[in-house]
Structure formats: structure tokens, C-alpha cells
C-alpha positions in Angstrom: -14.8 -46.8 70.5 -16.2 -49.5 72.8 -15.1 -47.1 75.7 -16.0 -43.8 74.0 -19.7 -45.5 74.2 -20.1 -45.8 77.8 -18.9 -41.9 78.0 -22.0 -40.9 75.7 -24.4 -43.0 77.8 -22.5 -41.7 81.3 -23.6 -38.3 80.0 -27.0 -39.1 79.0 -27.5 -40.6 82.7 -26.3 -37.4 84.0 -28.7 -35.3 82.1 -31.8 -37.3 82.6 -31.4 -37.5 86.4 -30.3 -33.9 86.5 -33.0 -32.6 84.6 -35.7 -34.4 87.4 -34.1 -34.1 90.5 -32.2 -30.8 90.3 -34.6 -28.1 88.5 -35.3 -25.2 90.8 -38.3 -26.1 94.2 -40.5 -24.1 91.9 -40.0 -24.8 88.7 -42.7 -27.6 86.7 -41.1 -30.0 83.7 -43.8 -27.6 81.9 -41.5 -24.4 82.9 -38.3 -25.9 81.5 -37.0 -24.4 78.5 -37.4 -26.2 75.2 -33.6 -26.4 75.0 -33.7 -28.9 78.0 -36.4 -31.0 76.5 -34.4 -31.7 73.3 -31.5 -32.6 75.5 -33.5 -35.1 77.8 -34.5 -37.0 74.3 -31.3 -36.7 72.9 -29.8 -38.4 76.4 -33.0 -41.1 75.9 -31.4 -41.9 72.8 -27.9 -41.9 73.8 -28.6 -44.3 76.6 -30.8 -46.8 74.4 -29.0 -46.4 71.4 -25.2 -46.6 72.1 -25.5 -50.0 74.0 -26.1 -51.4 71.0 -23.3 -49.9 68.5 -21.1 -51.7 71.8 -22.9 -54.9 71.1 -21.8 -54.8 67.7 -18.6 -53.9 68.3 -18.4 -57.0 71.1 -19.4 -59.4 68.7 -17.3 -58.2 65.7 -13.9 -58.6 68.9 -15.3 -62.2 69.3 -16.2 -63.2 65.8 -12.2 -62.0 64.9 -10.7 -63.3 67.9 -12.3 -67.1 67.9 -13.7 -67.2 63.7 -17.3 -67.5 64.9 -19.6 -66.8 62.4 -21.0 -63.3 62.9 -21.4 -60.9 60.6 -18.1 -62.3 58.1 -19.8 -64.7 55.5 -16.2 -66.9 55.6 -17.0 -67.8 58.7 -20.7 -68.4 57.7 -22.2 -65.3 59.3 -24.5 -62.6 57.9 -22.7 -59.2 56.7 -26.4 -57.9 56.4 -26.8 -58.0 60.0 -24.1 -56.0 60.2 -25.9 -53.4 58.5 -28.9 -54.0 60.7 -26.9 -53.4 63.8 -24.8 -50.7 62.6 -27.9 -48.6 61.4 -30.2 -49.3 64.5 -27.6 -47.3 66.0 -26.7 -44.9 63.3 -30.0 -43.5 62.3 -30.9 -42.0 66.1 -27.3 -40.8 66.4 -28.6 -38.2 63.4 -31.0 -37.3 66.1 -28.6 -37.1 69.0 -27.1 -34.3 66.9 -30.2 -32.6 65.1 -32.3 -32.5 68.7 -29.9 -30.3 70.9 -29.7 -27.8 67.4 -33.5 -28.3 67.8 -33.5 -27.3 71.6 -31.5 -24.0 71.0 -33.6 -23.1 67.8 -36.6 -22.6 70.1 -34.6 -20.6 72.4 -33.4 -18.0 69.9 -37.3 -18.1 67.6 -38.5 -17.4 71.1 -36.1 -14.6 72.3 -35.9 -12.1 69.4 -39.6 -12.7 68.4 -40.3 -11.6 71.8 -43.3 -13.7 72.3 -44.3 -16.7 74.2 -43.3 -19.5 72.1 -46.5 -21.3 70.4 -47.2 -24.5 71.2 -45.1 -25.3 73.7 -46.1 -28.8 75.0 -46.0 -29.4 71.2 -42.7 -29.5 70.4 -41.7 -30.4 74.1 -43.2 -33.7 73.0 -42.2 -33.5 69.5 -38.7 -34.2 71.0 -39.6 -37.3 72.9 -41.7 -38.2 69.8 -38.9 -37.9 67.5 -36.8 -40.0 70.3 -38.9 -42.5 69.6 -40.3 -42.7 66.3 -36.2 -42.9 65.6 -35.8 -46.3 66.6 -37.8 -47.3 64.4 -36.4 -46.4 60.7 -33.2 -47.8 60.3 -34.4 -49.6 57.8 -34.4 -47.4 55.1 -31.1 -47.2 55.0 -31.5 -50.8 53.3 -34.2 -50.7 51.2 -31.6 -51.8 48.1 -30.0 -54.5 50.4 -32.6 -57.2 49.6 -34.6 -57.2 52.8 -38.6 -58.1 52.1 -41.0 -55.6 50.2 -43.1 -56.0 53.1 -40.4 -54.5 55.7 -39.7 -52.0 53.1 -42.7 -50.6 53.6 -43.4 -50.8 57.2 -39.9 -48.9 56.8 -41.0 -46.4 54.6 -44.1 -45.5 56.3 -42.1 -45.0 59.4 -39.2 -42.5 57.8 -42.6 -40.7 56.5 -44.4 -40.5 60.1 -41.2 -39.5 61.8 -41.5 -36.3 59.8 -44.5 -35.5 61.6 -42.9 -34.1 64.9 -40.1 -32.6 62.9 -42.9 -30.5 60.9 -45.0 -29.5 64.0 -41.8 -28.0 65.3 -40.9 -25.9 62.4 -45.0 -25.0 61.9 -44.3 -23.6 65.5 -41.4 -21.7 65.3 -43.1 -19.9 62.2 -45.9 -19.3 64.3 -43.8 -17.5 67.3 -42.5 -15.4 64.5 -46.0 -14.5 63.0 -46.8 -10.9 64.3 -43.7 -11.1 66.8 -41.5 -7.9 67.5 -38.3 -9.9 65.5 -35.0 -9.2 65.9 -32.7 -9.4 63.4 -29.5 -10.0 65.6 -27.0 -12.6 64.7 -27.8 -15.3 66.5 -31.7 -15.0 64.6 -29.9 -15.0 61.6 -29.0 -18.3 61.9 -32.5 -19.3 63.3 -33.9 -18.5 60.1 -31.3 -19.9 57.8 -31.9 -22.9 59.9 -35.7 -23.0 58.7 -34.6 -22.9 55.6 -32.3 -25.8 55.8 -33.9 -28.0 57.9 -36.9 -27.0 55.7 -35.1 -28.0 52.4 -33.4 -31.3 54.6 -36.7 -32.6 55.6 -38.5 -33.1 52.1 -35.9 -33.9 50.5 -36.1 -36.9 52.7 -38.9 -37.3 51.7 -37.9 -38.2 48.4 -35.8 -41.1 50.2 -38.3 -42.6 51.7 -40.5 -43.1 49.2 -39.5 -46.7 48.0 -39.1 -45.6 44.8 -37.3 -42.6 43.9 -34.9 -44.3 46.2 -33.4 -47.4 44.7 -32.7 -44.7 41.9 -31.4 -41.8 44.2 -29.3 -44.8 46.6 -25.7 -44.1 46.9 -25.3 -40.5 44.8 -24.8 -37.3 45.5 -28.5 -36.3 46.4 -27.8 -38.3 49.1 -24.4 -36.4 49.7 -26.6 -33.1 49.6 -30.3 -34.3 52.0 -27.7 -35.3 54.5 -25.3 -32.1 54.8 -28.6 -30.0 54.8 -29.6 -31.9 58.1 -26.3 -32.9 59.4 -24.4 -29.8 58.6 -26.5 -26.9 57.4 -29.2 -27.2 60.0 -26.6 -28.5 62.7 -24.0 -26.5 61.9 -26.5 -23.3 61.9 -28.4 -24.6 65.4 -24.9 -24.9 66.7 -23.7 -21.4 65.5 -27.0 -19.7 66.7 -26.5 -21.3 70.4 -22.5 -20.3 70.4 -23.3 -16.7 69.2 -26.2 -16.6 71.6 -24.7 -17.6 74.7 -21.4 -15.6 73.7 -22.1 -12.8 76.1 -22.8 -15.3 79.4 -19.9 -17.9 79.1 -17.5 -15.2 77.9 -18.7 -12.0 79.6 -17.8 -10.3 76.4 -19.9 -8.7 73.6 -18.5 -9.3 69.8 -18.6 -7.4 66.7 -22.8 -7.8 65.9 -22.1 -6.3 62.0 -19.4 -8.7 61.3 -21.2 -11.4 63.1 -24.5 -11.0 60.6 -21.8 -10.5 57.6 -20.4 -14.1 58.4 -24.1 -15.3 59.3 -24.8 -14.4 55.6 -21.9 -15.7 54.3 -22.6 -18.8 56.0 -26.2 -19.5 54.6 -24.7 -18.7 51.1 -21.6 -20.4 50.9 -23.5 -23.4 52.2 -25.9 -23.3 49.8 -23.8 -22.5 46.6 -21.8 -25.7 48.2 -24.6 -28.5 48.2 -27.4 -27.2 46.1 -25.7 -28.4 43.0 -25.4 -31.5 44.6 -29.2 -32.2 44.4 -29.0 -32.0 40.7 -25.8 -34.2 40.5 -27.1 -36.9 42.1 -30.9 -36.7 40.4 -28.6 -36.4 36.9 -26.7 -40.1 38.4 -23.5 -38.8 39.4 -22.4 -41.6 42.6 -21.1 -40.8 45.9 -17.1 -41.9 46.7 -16.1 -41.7 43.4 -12.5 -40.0 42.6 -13.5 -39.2 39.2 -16.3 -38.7 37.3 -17.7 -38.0 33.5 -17.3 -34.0 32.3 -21.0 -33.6 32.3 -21.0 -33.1 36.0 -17.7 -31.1 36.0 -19.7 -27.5 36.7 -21.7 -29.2 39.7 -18.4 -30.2 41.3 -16.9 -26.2 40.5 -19.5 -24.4 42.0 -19.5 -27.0 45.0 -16.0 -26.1 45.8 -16.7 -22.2 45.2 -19.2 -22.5 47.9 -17.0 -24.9 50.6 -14.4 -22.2 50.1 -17.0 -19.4 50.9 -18.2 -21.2 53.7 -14.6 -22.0 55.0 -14.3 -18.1 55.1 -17.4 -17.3 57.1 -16.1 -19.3 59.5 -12.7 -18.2 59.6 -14.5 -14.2 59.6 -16.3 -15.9 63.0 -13.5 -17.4 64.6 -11.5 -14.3 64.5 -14.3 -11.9 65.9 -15.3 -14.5 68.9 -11.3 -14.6 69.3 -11.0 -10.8 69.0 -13.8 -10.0 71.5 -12.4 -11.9 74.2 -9.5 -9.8 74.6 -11.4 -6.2 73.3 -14.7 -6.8 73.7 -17.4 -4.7 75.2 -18.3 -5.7 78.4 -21.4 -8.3 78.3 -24.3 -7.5 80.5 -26.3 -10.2 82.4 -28.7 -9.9 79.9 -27.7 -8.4 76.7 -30.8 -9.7 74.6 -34.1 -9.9 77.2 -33.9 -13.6 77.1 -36.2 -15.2 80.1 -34.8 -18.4 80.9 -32.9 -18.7 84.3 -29.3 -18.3 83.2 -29.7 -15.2 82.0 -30.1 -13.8 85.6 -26.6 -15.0 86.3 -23.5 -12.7 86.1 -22.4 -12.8 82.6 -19.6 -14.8 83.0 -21.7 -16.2 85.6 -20.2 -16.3 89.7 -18.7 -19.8 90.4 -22.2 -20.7 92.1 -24.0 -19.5 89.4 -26.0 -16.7 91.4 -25.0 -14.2 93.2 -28.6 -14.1 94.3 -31.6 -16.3 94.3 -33.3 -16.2 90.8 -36.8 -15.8 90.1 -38.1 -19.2 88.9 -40.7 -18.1 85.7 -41.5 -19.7 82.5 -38.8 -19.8 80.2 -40.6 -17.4 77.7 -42.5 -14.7 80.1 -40.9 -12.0 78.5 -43.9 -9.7 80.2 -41.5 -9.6 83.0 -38.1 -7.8 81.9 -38.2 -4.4 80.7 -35.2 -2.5 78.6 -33.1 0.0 81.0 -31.5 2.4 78.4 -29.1 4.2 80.7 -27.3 0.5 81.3 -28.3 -0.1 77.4 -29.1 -4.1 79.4 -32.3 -5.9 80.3 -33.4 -5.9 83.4 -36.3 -8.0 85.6 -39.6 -5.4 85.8 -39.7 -3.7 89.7 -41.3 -6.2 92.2 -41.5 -9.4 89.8 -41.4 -11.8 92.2 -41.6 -16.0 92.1 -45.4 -15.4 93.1 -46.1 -12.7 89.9 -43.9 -14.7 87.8 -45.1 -18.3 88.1 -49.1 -16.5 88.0 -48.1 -14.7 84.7 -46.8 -17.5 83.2 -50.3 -19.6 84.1 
């Protein structure tokens, strides 16, 4: 694990420096796509935050090698501080893997809205805010492990403000949607299921950080449930969006769009038959990690396993369309849904150097310039769009 760490920060280095020293001549950090903002926080955290699980991890090698008094309490140390370490790393990991779902949410609200996205610089920053707002709430992963009322709630106030930049995000991808020209292709499917889920993850949180619906909710299944609507339903549905919407470039192949919004739906369903029931568990007492538990909760457990099982299906459905349109497939074209960020005037799969030509640098949601060509059924870049037109339409 020590040397897994210095891999994640390696590749957070590698972002960062790409992302300001290798964009196109042309293009301004306010051209970027959103997608690339969430991954430059999400590389900020990874290069702040894993140093510190490798700290913890150093001193847990010396306190077992030479019995010095750490974190073990035979050896006179504090197993609290444990907790302290452990979560000040912990807690911003949730947001190296919620921001890059984040990233490629904006990309598919913005794409099959067809509109400028709204608010751009907001949730650009609401990325780098959420970077670093995370730092900062650890602690209410402890408010029942006898730290001070006072820190609990500094704590508290903090989970609450850290909500903020989560909110203005999902406030503007509603917005893009309002009075847009949506379509309802898979990969929007998912953007809108994760809405929902994030939605329901995010005030649901809200219940945790108050100080005291948590010491009652601490340690059962509601917990079980807020986390899998953030970690997996919102995650899970960010990351099936972005591999169903970039399908076409990496693979150069179309798959099956009617299966692909059956599984979509199957998805959303099965994940919410799955950990809804968990909510009312958990509010009812029922603990986390236990092997058995009292009859009362036996129909909560039943319709949780009913929906893993549907949701184990929809992905099985998806892995064998992706796996089936590799080999018969309709040919992708460089463009198949008028996206306007700069990979999707690549070759779908792209050339080895990317381009076969030299792109036209324009803001990553000028959709103004690409018109539908119906006898190649592909999008295509408007006649004599050029860096000049694009960068003043995007102004």
C-alpha cells in the first residue's frame, strides 16, 4: 500500500503539470472542459492527501517493528489518532472518486442538452472548492469517538458548508437542461439517474452531519445506504455515462442504443430497490456488519437482495452489448453525438497522434459550430469555422 500511494500521487503530478503546460497554444484554463477541472482537483487531492495515509502507514511499520507507542495503547499510544490519520485521508479519497464522475456529468448535461453549459466558472471552481473544503471534515466521521463538543461542531458546520459547491453544481446542470433540446441517449440516462442519486446522497448527508441525528444514525445501515448513493449510485452512474459516452472514440464502434437505455433503466432501478430499504433499516436501528439480525428487518434485507441481483443483471446486459459491439458493431463516426470538446475531432478510434489534422481549438460547449450531416448520419464542424470564429463565438 505504501508503494501503491506514491503511484496515485505520480499520477496526480502528471495531470496537474499536463493540464498547464500542454493544453492547445490557443486554448485559456477557461476553455477547458469541465471534465478536466474535476480531474485537476481530484489530482490536488491525491497529491496532498495520500502522503499522509503513507505517514500512517510509516508510523504503524515503526511502532510494530520497535513497540513505540503510536497509535497501540499497550505501548502507551493513542488508537484515536489513528482514526484521525486514517480519516484525514479517507474522507477526500470519497472525493478523488465522486469529482472525475462529477467532471464527466458536465460533459454529457452539456452535450445532449445542446446548450452552453450554465455557469461555467461555477462549477469549474466548485471542483477546487470541494478540493478544499474536503480537508477539512474528517472529523465527522468521529463525532461518537469522544473528541470535544466544540470540534464537533466546527466539524459539523464544515460537512454542512462543503455541501455548498456540491449543490451549485447540481443547481447548474438543472439549469443547462432547462429549455435545452435534450437527448435522451444512453449515456443522458445515466446523467439523470445521477441527479437523482447524488441528489438523494447529498441530503441524506445532511442528516449525518447534524450532531444529532448522528450519534443515533452512527454505525447502521443508513449509513450503509448515504454512502452507496454517493460512492456507488452516483459513481457507478458518472462512471457508466463517461464509458458509454466515450464508447464510440476509444472503440471506433457504435453499440446497441435500445439495449444500452434498457440496462440504463435497469440500473437506476435495481439500485434503488437495492439501498432504499436500507434508509428505513438503519432509521428503524438495524447496525451495520452484523451476520444476523432480529425478523423485524428480515423484508428490508429481501428486497435489498432483489435489487443487487437486478442490478448485477443490468450490468451483465451492459457488458455483453459493449463486448458484442466490438466485434459487430456499426462503425463509430468521429462524432456520433455533436459533442464540442477537442477529442471529438479525432478519428474515432483516434490516429496514434491523435489528429490526423490540426483541431480547431473552441470552447468546450460551442455547439453553434457543428451542424448534423444526414447523408453521413455524423456531426460535422460548420463550413469555414475556423480557430478565429471559434474562439470569437465562444467570447
Amino acid at each position: 500500500m505504501f508503494i501503491l500511494g506514491f503511484s496515485s500521487i505520480l499520477t496526480g503530478v502528471n495531470f496537474i503539470v499536463t493540464i498547464h503546460k500542454l493544453r492547445p497554444p490557443t486554448m485559456s484554463i477557461n476553455q477547458m472542459p469541465l471534465f478536466l477541472w474535476a480531474l485537476y482537483a481530484t489530482s490536488i487531492i491525491q497529491v496532498l492527501a495520500t502522503p499522509v495515509v503513507g505517514i500512517t502507514l510509516a508510523m504503524s511499520f515503526v511502532e510494530q517493528i520497535f513497540h513505540i507507542g503510536i497509535f497501540n495503547p499497550a505501548y502507551g499510544g493513542d488508537p484515536v489518532l489513528y482514526e484521525h490519520f486514517f480519516w484525514f485521508y479517507s474522507h477526500p479519497a470519497v472525493y478523488i472518486m465522486i469529482l472525475p464522475a462529477m467532471g464527466v456529468q458536465s460533459e454529457i448535461i452539456g452535450t445532449f442538452s445542446r446548450k452552453q453549459i450554465f455557469g461555467y466558472k461555477a462549477i469549474a471552481w466548485s471542483s477546487i472548492a470541494i478540493a478544499a473544503i474536503g480537508f477539512l471534515v474528517w472529523g465527522h466521521h468521529m463525532f461518537v469517538s469522544g473528541q470535544s463538543p466544540t470540534a464537533g461542531i466546527i466539524f459539523s458546520f464544515l460537512t454542512f458548508l462543503v455541501a455548498v459547491p456540491s449543490a451549485i453544481k447540481v443547481f447548474n446542470w438543472v439549469t443547462t437542461m432547462y429549455k435545452g433540446a435534450i437527448d435522451l441517449k444512453t449515456p443522458m440516462l445515466y446523467g439523470l439517474a445521477f441527479i437523482y442519486l447524488f441528489g438523494v446522497g447529498g441530503l441524506t448527508g445532511m442528516f449525518l452531519a447534524s450532531l444529532a441525528t448522528n450519534v443515533h444514525l452512527h454505525d447502521t445501515y443508513f449509513i450503509v445506504a448515504h454512502f452507496h448513493m454517493v460512492m456507488v449510485g452516483s459513481v457507478l452512474n458518472g462512471f457508466l455515462g463517461g464509458v458509454h459516452y466515450w464508447w464510440p472514440k476509444i472503440t471506433g464502434r457504435m453499440y446497441n442504443e435500445t439495449l444500452g437505455r434498457i440496462a440504463a433503466v435497469l440500473v437506476f432501478l435495481g439500485f434503488n430497490l437495492a439501498f432504499m430499504p436500507q434508509f428505513v433499516a438503519g432509521t428503524r436501528g438495524m447496525p451495520r456488519r452484523y451476520a444476523n439480525y432480529d425478523p423485524e428487518f428480515t423484508s428490508f434485507h429481501q428486497w435489498s437482495t432483489v435489487g443487487a441481483f437486478l442490478l448485477g443483471f443490468a450490468i451483465v446486459l451492459q457488458v455483453g452489448y459493449l463486448l458484442h459491439s466490438l466485434f459487430k458493431g456499426k462503425k463509430a463516426p468521429a462524432n456520433p453525438w455533436g459533442a464540442s470538446s477537442l477529442e471529438w475531432q479525432a478519428d474515432s478510434p483516434p490516429d496514434f497522434h491523435n489528429f490526423t489534422h490540426k483541431p480547431v481549438v473552441m470552447g468546450a460547449y460551442d455547439f453553434e459550430n457543428w451542424e448534423y450531416n444526414e447523408k453521413k448520419d455524423a456531426w460535422e464542424l460548420k463550413p469555414g469555422v475556423t480557430e478565429g470564429k471559434a474562439a470569437a463565438s465562444h467570447h
